[in-house]
N, C-alpha and C positions, 0 to 999 in steps of 0.2 A: 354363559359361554364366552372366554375370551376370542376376543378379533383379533386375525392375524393382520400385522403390519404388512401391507405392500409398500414394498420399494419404489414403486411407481410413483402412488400418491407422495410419501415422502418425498423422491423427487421433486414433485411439480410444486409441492409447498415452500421448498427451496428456491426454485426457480421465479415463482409467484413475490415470495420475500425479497426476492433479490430486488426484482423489478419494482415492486412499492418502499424499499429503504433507497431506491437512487432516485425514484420521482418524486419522495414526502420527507427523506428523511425516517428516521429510526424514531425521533419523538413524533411526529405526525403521522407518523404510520397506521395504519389500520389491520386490526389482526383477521378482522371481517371481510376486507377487501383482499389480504393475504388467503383466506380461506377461498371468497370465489371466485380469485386468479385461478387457483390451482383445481378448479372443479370440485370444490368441498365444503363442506360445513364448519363453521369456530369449532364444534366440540367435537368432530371428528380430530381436525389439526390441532387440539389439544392434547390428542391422545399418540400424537407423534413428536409433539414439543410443546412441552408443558407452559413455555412463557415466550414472550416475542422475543426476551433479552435470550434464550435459547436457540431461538433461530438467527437473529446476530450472530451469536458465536458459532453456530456451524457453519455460518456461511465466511469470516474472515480470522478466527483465530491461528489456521493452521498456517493460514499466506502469512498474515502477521508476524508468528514464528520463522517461517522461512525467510520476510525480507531482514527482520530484525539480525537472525543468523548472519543471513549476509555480509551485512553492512559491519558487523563483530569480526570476523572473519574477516573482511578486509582490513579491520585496523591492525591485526598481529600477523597476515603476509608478508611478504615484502618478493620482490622477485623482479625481473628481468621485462620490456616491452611485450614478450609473447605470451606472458602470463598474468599483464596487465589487462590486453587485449583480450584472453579467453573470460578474466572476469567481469568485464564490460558487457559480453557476447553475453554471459550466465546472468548476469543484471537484466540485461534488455529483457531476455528473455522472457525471465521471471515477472518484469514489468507490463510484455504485454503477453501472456498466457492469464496473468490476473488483473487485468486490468478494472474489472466489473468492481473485483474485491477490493483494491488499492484506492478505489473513488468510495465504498462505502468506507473506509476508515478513515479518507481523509473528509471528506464531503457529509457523510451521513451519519456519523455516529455519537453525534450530540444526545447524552443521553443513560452511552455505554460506559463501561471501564473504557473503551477505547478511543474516547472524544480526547484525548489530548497526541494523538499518535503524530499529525503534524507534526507539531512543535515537540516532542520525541524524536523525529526523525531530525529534525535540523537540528538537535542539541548531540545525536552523535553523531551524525558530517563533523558539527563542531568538535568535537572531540579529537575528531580524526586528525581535522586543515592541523587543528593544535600540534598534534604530534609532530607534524610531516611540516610543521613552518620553519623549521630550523635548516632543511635543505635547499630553501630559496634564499639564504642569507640576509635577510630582512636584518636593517637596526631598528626594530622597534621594542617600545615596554611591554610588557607582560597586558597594561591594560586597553593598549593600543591592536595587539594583539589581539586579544578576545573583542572587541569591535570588529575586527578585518575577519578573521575565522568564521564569525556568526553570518558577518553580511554576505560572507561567499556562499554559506551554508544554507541562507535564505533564497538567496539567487539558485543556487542548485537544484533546491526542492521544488522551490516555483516553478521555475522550468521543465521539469522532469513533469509536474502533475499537469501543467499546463498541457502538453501532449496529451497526456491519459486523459482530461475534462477536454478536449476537443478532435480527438478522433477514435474512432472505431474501428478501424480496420486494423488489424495486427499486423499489416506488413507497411502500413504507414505507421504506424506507434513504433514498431522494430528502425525503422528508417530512421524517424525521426528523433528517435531516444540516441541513437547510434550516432548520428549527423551530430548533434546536442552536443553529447558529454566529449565528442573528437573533438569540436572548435574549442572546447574548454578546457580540455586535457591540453590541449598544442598552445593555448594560450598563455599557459603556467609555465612551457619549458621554453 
C-alpha cells in the first residue's frame, strides 16, 4: 500500500533542514538530525526527498532565482529617484522576508552547486558599478576601473549580509538594509 505524503511532515522536514544547514552547514549537516528535528525517521524523510542536496534546493533555489532576477533587472532599468526608491523598497523587502534563505546560500552551502553564490553576487554588482561608471565622470583605465567596481561591489555585499548574519527581526533588517544602501546611494551623488 502506498503512503500518502502529508504536507505537514513535509513541512516540518523543511523547517527542521532549515535550521541544521544555518547551525552545521550543508556539508556537516545531518540527515538524521534533519529527520528527528522534524518528528520523523531517515527513511520516512527519504520518502519525501530523496537526498539532503534536495532538501537544499527546496529550501533556496527559488529566492535564489528571485534575487538573481533582481539584481538582472536592475542592470537594464533605468528611471527617475521614485523608481530607484520603489526598487530599493522591493530589495529590502525581498532581503528581509528571506533572510533564513539568503544566509544558507551565502553561509551554508559549501557543498551545493550553490557554494559560490557570494562571489556570484559581487561579480554582478560588478557588472552593473561597470555599466553606470561612466556617469560619475571618472578619468580612470579600464584596469583601474575594475579594481574600484569590485571593491565597491565587495563593500556592498558585506554590508547588506552583514545585517542578515546579525539580526533577526525583519523590521530591523528592513531598517537597516534601508538606512545601509541611502548613505550609499547619497554618497555616490
Amino acid at each position: 500500500m502506498v503512503q500518502v505524503r502529508k504536507p505537514q511532515i513535509r513541512e516540518a522536514l523543511l523547517n527542521s533542514a532549515k535550521r541544521e544547514f544555518l547551525k552545521h552547514g550543508f556539508q556537516l549537516s545531518s540527515t538524521r538530525r534533519i529527520a528527528i528535528g522534524a518528528g520523523t525517521t531517515t527513511g520516512n524523510m527519504y520518502k519525501y526527498f530523496q537526498t539532503k542536496n534536495e532538501l537544499f534546493e527546496q529550501l533556496v533555489s527559488e529566492v535564489k532565482a528571485q534575487i538573481y532576477s533582481f539584481i538582472r533587472e536592475h542592470e537594464v532599468e533605468s528611471g527617475g529617484v521614485p523608481n530607484r526608491l520603489q526598487q530599493l523598497q522591493s530589495f529590502v523587502n525581498l532581503m528581509s522576508d528571506y533572510r533564513d534563505e539568503m544566509l544558507l546560500l551565502i553561509d551554508a552551502s559549501n557543498g551545493t552547486k550553490y557554494q559560490n553564490t557570494y562571489e556570484d553576487l559581487i561579480e554582478m554588482i560588478s557588472l552593473n558599478l561597470q555599466e553606470h561608471l561612466p556617469d560619475f565622470n571618472l578619468s580612470i583605465s579600464a584596469a583601474d576601473s575594475k579594481i574600484l567596481v569590485r571593491t565597491i561591489a565587495v563593500g556592498l555585499v558585506a554590508g547588506w549580509v552583514d545585517i542578515l548574519r546579525n539580526h533577526s527581526d525583519k523590521k530591523e533588517i528592513k531598517n537597516g538594509l534601508y538606512q545601509y544602501f541611502m548613505f550609499v546611494f547619497r554618497s555616490f551623488l
